[in-house]
C-alpha positions as CSV (number, residue, x, y, z in Angstrom):
1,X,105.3,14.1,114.8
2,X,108.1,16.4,116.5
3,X,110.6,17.3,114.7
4,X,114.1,15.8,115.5
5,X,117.8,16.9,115.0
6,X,118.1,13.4,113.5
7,X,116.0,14.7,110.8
8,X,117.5,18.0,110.4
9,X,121.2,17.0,109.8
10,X,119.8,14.8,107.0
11,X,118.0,18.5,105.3
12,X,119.6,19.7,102.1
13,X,120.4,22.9,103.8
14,X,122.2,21.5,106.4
15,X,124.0,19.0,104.4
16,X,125.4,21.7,102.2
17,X,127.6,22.8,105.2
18,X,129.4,19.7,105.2
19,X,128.5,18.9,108.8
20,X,130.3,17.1,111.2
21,X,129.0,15.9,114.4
22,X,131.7,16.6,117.4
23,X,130.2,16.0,120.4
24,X,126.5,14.8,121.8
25,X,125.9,12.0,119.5
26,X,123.6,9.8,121.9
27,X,121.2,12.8,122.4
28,X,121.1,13.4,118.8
29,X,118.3,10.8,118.1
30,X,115.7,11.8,120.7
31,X,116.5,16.1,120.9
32,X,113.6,18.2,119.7
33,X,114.0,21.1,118.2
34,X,111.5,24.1,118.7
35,X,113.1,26.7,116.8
36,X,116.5,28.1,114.6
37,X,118.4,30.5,115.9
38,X,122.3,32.4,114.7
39,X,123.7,34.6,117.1
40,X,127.6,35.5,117.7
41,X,126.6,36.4,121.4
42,X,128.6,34.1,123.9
43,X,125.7,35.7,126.5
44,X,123.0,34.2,124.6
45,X,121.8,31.4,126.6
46,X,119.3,33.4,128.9
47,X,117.4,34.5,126.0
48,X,116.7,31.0,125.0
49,X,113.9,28.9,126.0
50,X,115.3,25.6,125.4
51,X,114.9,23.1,122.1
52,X,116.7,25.5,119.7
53,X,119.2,25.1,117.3
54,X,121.8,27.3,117.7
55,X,124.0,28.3,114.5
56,X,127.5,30.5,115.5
57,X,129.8,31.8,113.2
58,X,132.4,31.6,115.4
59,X,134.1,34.6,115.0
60,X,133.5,35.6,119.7
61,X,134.3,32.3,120.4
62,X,138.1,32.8,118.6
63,X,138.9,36.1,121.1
64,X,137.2,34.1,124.0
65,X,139.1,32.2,126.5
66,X,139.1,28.7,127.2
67,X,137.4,29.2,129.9
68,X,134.8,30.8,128.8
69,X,134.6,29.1,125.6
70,X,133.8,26.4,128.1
71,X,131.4,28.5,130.4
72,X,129.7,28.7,126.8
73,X,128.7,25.3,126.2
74,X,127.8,24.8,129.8
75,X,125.2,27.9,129.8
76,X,123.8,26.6,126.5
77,X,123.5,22.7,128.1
78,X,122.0,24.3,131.4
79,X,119.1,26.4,129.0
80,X,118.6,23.2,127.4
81,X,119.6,24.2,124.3
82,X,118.6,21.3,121.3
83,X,122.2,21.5,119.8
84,X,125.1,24.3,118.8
85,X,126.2,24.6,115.3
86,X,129.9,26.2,114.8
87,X,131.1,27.1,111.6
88,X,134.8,27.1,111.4
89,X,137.2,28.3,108.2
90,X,139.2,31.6,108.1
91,X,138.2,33.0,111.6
92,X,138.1,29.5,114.0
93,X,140.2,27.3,112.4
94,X,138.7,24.2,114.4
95,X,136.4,23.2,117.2
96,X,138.6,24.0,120.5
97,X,139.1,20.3,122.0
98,X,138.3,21.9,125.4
99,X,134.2,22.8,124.0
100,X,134.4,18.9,122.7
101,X,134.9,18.1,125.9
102,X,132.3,20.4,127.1
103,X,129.6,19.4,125.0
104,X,130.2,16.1,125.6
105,X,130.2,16.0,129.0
106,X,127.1,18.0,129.3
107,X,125.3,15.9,126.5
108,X,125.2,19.1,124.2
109,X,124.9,17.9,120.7
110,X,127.6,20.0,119.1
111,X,128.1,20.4,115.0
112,X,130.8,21.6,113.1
113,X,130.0,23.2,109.9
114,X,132.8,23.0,107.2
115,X,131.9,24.6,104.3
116,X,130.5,28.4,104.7
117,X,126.6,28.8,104.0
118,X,124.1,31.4,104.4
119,X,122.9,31.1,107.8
120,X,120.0,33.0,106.4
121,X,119.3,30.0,104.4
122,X,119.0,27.1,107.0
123,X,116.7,28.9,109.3
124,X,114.2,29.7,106.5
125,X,113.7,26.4,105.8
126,X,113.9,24.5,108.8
127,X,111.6,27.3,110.9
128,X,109.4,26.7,108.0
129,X,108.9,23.4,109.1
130,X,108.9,24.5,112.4
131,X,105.8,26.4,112.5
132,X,104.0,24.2,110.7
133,X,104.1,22.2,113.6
134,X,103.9,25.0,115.6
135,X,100.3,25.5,114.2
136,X,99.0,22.0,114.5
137,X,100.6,22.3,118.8
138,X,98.5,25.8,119.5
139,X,95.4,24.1,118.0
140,X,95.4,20.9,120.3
141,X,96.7,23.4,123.1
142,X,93.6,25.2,122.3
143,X,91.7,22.2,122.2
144,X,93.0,21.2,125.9
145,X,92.4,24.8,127.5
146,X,88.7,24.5,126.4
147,X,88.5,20.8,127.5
148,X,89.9,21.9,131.1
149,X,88.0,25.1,130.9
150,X,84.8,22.9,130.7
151,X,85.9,20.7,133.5
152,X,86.4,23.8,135.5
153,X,82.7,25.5,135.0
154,X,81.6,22.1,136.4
155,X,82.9,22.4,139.2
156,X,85.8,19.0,138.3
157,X,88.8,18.5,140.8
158,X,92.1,19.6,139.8
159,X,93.1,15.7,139.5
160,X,90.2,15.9,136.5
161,X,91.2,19.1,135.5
162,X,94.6,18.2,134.9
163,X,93.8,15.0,133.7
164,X,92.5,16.5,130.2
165,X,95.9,17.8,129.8
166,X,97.7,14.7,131.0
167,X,95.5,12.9,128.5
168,X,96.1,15.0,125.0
169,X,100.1,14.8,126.2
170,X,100.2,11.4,127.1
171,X,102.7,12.9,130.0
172,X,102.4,12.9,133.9
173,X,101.3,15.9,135.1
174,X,101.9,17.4,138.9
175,X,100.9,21.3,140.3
176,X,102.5,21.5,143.5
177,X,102.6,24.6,145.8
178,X,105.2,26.1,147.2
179,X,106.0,23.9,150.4
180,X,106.2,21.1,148.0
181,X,102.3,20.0,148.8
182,X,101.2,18.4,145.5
183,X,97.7,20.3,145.0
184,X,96.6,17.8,141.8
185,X,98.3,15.0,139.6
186,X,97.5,13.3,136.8
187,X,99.0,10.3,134.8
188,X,99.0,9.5,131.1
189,X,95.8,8.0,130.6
190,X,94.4,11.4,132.6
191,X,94.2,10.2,135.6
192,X,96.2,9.9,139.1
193,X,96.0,10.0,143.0
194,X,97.0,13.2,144.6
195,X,98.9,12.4,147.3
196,X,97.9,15.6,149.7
197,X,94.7,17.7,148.5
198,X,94.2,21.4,148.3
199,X,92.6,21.5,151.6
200,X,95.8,20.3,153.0
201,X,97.7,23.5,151.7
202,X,98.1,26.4,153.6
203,X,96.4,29.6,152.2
204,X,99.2,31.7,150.6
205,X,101.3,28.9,149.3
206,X,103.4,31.1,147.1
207,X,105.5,30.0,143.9
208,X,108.9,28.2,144.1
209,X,110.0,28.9,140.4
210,X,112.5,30.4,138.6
211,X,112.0,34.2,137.7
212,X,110.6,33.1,134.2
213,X,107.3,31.4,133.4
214,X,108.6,28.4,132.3
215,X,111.9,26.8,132.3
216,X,113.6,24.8,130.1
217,X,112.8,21.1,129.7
218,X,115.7,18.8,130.9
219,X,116.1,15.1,130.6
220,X,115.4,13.2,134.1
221,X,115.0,9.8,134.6
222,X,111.4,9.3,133.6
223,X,111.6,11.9,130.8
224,X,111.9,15.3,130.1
225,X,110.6,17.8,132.7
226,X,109.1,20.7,132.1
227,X,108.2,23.2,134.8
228,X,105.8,26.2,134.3
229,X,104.8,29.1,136.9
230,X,100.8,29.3,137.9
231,X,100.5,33.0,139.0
232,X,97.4,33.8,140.8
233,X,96.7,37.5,141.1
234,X,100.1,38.9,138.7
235,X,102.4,36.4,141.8
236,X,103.4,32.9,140.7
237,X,101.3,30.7,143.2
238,X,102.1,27.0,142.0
239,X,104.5,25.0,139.8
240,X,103.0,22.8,136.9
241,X,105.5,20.2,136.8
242,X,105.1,17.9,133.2
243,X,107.1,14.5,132.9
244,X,107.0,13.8,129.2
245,X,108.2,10.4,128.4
246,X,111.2,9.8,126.2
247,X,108.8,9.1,122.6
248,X,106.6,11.7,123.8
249,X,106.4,15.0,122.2
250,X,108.0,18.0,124.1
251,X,107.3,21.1,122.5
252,X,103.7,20.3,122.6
253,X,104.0,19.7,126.1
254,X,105.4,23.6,126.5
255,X,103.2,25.0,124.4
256,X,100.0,23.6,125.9
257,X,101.4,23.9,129.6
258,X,101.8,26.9,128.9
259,X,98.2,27.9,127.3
260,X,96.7,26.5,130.1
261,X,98.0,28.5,133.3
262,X,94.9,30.7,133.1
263,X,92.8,27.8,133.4
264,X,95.1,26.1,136.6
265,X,95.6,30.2,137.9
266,X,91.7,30.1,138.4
267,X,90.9,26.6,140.1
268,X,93.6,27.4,142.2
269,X,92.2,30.9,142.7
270,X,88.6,29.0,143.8
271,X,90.7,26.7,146.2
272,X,93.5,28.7,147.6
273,X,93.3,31.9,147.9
274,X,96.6,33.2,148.2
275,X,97.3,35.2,152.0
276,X,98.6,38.6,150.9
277,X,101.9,38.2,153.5
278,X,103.1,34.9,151.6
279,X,102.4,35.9,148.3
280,X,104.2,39.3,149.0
281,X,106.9,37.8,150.3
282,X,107.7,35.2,147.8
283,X,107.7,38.3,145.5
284,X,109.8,40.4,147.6
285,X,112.3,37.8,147.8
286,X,112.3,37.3,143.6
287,X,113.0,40.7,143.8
288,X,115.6,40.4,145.9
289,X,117.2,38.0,144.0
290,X,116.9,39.2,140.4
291,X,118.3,42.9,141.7
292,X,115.2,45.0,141.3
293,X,114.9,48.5,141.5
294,X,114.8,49.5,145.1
295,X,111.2,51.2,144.7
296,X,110.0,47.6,144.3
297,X,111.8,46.3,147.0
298,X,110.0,49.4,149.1
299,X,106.9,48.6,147.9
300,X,106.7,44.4,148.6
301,X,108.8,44.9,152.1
302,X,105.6,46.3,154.1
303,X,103.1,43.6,152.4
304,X,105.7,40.8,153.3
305,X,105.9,42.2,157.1
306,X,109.3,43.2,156.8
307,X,110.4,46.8,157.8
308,X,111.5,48.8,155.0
309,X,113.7,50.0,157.6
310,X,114.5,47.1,159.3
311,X,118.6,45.2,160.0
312,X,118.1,42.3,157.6
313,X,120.3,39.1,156.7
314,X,119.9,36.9,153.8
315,X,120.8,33.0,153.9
316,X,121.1,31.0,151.1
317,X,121.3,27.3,151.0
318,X,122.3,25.2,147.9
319,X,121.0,21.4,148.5
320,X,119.2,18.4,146.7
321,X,116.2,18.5,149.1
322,X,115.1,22.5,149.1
323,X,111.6,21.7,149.7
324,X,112.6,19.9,152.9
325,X,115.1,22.2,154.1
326,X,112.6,24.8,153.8
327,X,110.2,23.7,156.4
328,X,112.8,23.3,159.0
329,X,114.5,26.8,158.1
330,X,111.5,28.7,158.5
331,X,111.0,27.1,161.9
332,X,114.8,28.3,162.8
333,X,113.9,31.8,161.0
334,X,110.9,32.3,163.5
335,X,113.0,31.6,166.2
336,X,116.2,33.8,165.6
337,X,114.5,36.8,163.6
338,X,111.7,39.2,164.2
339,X,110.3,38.8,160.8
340,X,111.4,36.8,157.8
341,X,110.5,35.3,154.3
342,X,111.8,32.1,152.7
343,X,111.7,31.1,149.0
344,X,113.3,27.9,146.9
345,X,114.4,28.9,143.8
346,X,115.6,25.2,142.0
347,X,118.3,24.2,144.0
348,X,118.3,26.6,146.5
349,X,116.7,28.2,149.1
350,X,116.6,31.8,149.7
351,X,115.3,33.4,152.9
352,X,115.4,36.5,154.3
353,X,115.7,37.4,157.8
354,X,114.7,41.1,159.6
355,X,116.7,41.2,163.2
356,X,116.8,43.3,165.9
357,X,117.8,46.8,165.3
358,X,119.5,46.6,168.6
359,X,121.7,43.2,169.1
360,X,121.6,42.8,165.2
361,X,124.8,41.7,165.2
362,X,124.4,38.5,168.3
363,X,120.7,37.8,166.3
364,X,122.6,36.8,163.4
365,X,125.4,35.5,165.2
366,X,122.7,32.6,167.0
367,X,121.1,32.2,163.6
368,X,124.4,31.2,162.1
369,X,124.9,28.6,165.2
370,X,121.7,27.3,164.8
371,X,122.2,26.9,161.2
372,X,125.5,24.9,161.9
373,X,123.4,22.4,164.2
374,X,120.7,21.7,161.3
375,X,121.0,18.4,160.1
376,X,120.9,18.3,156.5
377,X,121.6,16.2,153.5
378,X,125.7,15.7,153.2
379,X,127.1,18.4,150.6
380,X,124.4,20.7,151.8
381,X,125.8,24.5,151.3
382,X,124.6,26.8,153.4
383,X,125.8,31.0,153.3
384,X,124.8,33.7,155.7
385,X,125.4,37.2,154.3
386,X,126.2,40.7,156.1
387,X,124.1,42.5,158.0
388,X,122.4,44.9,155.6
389,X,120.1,48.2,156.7
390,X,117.6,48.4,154.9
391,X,115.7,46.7,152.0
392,X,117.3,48.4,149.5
393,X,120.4,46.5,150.4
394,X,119.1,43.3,150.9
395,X,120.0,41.9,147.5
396,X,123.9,42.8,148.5
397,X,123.3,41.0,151.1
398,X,121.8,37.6,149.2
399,X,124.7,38.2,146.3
400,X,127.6,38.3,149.2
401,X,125.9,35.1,150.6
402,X,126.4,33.9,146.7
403,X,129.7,35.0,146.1
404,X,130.9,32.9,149.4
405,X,128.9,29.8,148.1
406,X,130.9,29.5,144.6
407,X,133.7,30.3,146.0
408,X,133.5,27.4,148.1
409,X,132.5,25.1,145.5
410,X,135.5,25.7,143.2
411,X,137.6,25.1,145.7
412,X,138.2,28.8,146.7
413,X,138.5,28.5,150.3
414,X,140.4,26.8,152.7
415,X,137.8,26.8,155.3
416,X,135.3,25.2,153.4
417,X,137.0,22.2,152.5
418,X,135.5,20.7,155.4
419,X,132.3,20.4,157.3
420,X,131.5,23.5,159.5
421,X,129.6,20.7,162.2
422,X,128.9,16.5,161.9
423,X,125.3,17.6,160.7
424,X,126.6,16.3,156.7
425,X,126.7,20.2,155.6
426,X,128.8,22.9,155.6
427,X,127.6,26.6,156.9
428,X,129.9,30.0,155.6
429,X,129.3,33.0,157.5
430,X,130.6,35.5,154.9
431,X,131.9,38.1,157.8
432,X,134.8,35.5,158.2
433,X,135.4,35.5,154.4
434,X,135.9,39.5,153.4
435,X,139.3,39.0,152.3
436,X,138.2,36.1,149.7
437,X,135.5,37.9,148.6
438,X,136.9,41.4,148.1
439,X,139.6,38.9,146.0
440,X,137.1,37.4,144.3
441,X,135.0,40.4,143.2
442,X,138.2,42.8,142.3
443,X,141.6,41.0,141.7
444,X,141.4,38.4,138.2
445,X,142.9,35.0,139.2
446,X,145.9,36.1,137.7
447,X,146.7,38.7,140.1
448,X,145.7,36.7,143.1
449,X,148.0,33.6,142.2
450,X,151.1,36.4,141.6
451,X,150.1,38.0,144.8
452,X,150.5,34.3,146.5
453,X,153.2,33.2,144.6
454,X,155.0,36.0,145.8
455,X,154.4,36.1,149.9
456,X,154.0,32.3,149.9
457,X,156.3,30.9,147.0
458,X,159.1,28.7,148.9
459,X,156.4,27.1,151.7
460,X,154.3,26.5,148.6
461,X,158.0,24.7,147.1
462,X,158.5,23.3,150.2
463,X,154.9,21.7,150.7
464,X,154.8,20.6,147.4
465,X,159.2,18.7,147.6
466,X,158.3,17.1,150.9
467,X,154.7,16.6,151.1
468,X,154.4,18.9,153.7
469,X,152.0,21.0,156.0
470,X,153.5,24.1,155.9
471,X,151.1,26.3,154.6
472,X,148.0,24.9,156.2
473,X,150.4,25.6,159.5
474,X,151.0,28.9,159.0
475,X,146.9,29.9,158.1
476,X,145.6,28.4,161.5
477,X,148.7,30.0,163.3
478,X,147.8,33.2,161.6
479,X,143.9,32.7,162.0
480,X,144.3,32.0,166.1
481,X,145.8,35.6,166.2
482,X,149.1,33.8,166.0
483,X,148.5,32.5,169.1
484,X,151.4,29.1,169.2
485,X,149.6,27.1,171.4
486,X,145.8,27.4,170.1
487,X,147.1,26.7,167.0
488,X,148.9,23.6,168.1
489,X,145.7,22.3,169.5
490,X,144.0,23.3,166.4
491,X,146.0,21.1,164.0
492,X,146.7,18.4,167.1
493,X,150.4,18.7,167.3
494,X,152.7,19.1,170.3
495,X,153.8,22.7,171.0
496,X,157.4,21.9,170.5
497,X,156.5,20.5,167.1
498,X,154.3,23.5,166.6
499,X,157.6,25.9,167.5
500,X,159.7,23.8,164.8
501,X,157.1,24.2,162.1
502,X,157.0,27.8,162.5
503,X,160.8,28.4,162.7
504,X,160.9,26.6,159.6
505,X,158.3,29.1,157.9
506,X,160.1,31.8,159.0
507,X,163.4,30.7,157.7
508,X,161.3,30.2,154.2
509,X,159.6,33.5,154.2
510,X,162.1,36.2,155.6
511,X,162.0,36.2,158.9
512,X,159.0,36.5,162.0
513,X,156.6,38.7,160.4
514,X,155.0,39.9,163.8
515,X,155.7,42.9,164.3
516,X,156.2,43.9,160.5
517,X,153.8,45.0,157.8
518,X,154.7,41.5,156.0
519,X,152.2,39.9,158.9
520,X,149.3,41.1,156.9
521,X,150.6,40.4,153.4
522,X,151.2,36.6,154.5
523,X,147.9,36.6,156.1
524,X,146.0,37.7,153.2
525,X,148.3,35.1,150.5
526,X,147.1,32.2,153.2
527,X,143.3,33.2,152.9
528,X,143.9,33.2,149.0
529,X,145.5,30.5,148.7
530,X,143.0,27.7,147.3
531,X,143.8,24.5,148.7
């Protein structure tokens, strides 16, 4: 039987603490926990696996800001992370209402412990427990990597192979290759169609996981899902995707996903070989992404048939369909770039794109274009980085290309709050967005709101008495080279009204900045300031 917070918060250890349940209480029931763990680091949460108990003394959280008290919580929800414990007394007086909220909203089961115990204490004896059941998990995990190991000497289908697992979990099980081809599946009582075989798979599917082996399980609508890397060769070539049901038991389900990959990274090793150019470049873009050292980067680049050399761009596209969107982006990456790699990491898809060392600058500009005229799912994100020379700065490239994208989605920039084209997405070339990036990257949000507040102050006062237009006036005046009748066309207003707008903006701010060094001051407020 897994082990529950339910039962925890009813231990004598835990009791002791006087504990008070603040936020999370409908996950509290069904939550598994894997492990205990007490740490004062509010950077924790990619250390975790997911399932853990987490015990804080508080004393970061009291220096830390709301926001990042905030940014806390919703790193520990996102690891899945079983529940947070906060001691409060001397040093936090109480739970902030603003990580309540937090917790709550994410569904992160969050404790308050009132009376001050040894830390020390708790873990002993609820890890105790813990590996106990630990033990019995490896030993049917074991059990299940022999079973499939058998299967595989005789020569079974993945379906059967994975159908031994799907069996001893009583979970659905799915290994899927990188395009989003499911290569076997397997349903509780061990057995399921697969709706596209191996054969079907092109030779060098490469992974579409996270950097890690396995993430963390999170609750879906069928269950919790569990996903697991399948290297073949040292390169993660599949997913192993496991749906455990809502009374099923999770930690088993990680622990014997995980035991089995050997077994999986050989049948797929018999049925797939893996082409060395799709392989590499799946790893060359993880590289990319996680910031390696630029030897790596070097040393993948040639495999992957990218220049070391070579005038590169990275795109990056946050949307709810990546395995779609990645078929059709290749197709527009063979088209507008010499040589070029794509990879969906979760939620996104990362691709990178080696142009012509001479007309670098037009390549990317069609690739942007034809990126605008891809239909795509509505909300779809898409970012083209700067033009970067050379491999070694490719992951500037693919961080710009993220910078861009969360501006956009906290509301950062003015010309994202609508759709770049009527294809339901919106594309950012980051070359139009230096100012809001250098912002973003080396001025607090303090600084930037002063710096508005004091070249834009009375059209912001204005805008905000009269439930005017002022300031989106000025920023398309400004944008159009401060060109009076493009902007008029721009916003669809007559010139004449256009002329009174701007007289009025110049009365507010000082004067006609053209001609003055206030031109670029009220320029660079505009691009700053969020709508």
């Amino acid at each position: 039987m897994p082990i529950r917070l339910s039962d925890i918060m009813n231990h004598a250890s835990f009791t002791a603490a006087d504990p008070v349940l603040r936020a999370g209480a409908a996950a509290v029931a069904d939550t598994q926990l894997r492990w205990v763990h007490s740490s004062e680091v509010l950077d924790i949460a990619p250390l975790l696996s997911g399932g853990e108990l987490l015990l804080t003394g508080g004393d970061a959280l009291v220096t830390a800001s709301d926001a990042r008290r905030v940014e806390y919580i919703r790193q520990l929800a996102e690891r899945g992370v079983g529940a947070l414990v906060v001691e409060t007394g001397q040093r936090l007086a109480s739970l902030p209402s603003s990580m309540v909220r937090a917790a709550e909203q994410a569904g992160l089961p969050l404790i308050e412990f009132r009376k001050v115990v040894p830390f020390v204490g708790i873990m002993q004896a609820i890890n105790s427990m813990l590996v106990s059941e630990s033990v019995a998990h490896l030993r049917r995990a074991d059990e299940a990597s022999h079973e499939m190991a058998v299967e595989l000497a005789h020569g079974s289908s993945l379906d059967q192979i994975l159908g031994v697992l799907a069996g001893i979990l009583d979970a659905t099980l799915e290994l899927s290759s990188v395009s989003g081809v499911t290569l076997g599946s397997a349903g509780p009582n061990g057995t399921g169609p697969r709706t596209e075989g191996p054969g079907n798979a092109g030779p060098g599917d490469a992974a579409d996981g996270p950097g890690s082996d396995e993430e963390p399980g999170h609750p879906g609508a069928d269950g919790t899902v569990i996903n697991i890397d399948v290297p073949v060769r040292g390169v993660p070539s599949a997913r192993l995707i496991i749906t455990v049901p809502a009374d099923g038991d999770i930690n088993l389900a990680r622990v014997a996903g995980g035991r089995c990959v050997d077994i999986l990274s050989l049948a797929l090793l018999q049925r797939m070989p893996p082409g060395l150019k799709e392989v590499a470049g799946t790893a060359l873009l993880r590289a990319v992404s996680s910031g390696s050292q630029p030897w790596r980067l070097q040393q993948l680049s040639p495999a992957a048939g990218i220049p070391p050399s070579a005038t590169m761009v990275a795109v990056v596209v946050r949307t709810s369909t990546s395995q779609q969107l990645r078929v059709a982006m290749d197709k527009i990456l063979k088209k507008s770039a010499q040589q070029s790699a794509s990879y969906v990491d979760n939620a996104e898809v990362l691709a990178l794109a080696a142009l012509p060392f001479d007309g670098a600058a037009a390549a990317r500009a069609e690739l942007v274009a034809a990126l605008e005229e891809l239909p795509v799912e509505a909300g779809t994100m898409t970012a083209v980085g700067p033009l970067a020379v050379g491999i070694e700065n490719a992951p500037w490239s693919l961080s710009e290309a993220k910078v861009a994208l969360d501006l956009a989605v906290n509301g950062s920039l003015r010309a994202a709050a609508r759709p770049a084209s009527d294809t339901g997405g919106v594309v950012l070339d980051v070359e139009n967005l230096a100012v809001e990036r250098l912002a973003a990257q080396h001025l607090d949000q303090g600084a930037r709101q002063d710096f508005v507040r004091q070249q834009l102050g009375p059209v912001l006062d204005h805008d905000a008495r009269r439930n005017s237009q002022l300031l989106e006036t000025l920023a398309t005046w400004l944008d159009s080279g401060c060109n009076t009748a493009q902007a008029a066309r721009e916003l669809h207003v007559e010139r004449q009204s256009m002329h009174h707008r701007l007289q009025r903006i110049f009365e507010l701010c000082g004067g006609d900045p053209r001609g003055t060094g206030r031109l670029a001051a009220l320029h660079l407020a505009t691009r700053l300031a969020a709508p």
